[in-house]
N, C-alpha and C positions, 0 to 999 in steps of 0.2 A: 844872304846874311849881310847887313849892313857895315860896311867898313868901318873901324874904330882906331887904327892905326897912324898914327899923323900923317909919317911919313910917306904913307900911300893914300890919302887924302888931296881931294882939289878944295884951292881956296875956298870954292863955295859948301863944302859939304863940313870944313873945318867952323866955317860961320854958323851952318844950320844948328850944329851940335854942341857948340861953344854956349851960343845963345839961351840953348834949352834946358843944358845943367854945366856951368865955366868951372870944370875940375881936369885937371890933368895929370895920368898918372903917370910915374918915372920909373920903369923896374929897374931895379939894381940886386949884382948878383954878382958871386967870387967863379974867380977862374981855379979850382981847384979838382983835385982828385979822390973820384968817387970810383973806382975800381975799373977793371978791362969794360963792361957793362955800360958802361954811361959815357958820354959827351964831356968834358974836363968845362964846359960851361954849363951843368945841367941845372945849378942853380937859377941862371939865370933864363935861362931858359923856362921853366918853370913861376919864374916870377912874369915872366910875359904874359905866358896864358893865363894866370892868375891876372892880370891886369887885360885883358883884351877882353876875360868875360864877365871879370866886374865893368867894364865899361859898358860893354853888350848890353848888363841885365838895368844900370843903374843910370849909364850917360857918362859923357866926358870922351877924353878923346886918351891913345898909353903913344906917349912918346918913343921915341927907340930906346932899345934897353941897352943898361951902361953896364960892362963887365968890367969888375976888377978883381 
């Protein structure tokens, strides 16, 4: 599967992809609580993979995701 993550990106693959379709996505997501069950970031977490596979299916590259 082709990498789409910036920050695990080489210069040249961030060119290839930039080139092809220039969108970049930012997930952002709250640090809160969602029961014993989940991850206190699972917002944001969530909005990652929502941005790694629209980028997968559509192009662009997902920045790191920003929790608050």
């Amino acid at each position: 599967m082709e990498e789409v993550r910036y920050h695990m990106m080489r210069p040249g693959q961030i060119a290839v992809r930039r080139d092809a379709f220039p969108a970049a996505y930012i997930p952002i997501g709250t640090l809160e609580w969602h029961g014993l069950h989940n991850p206190v970031g699972a917002d944001t977490l969530q909005a990652d993979g929502l941005a790694v596979m629209c980028a997968r299916k559509g192009g662009g590259v997902v920045f790191p995701p920003l929790y608050y």
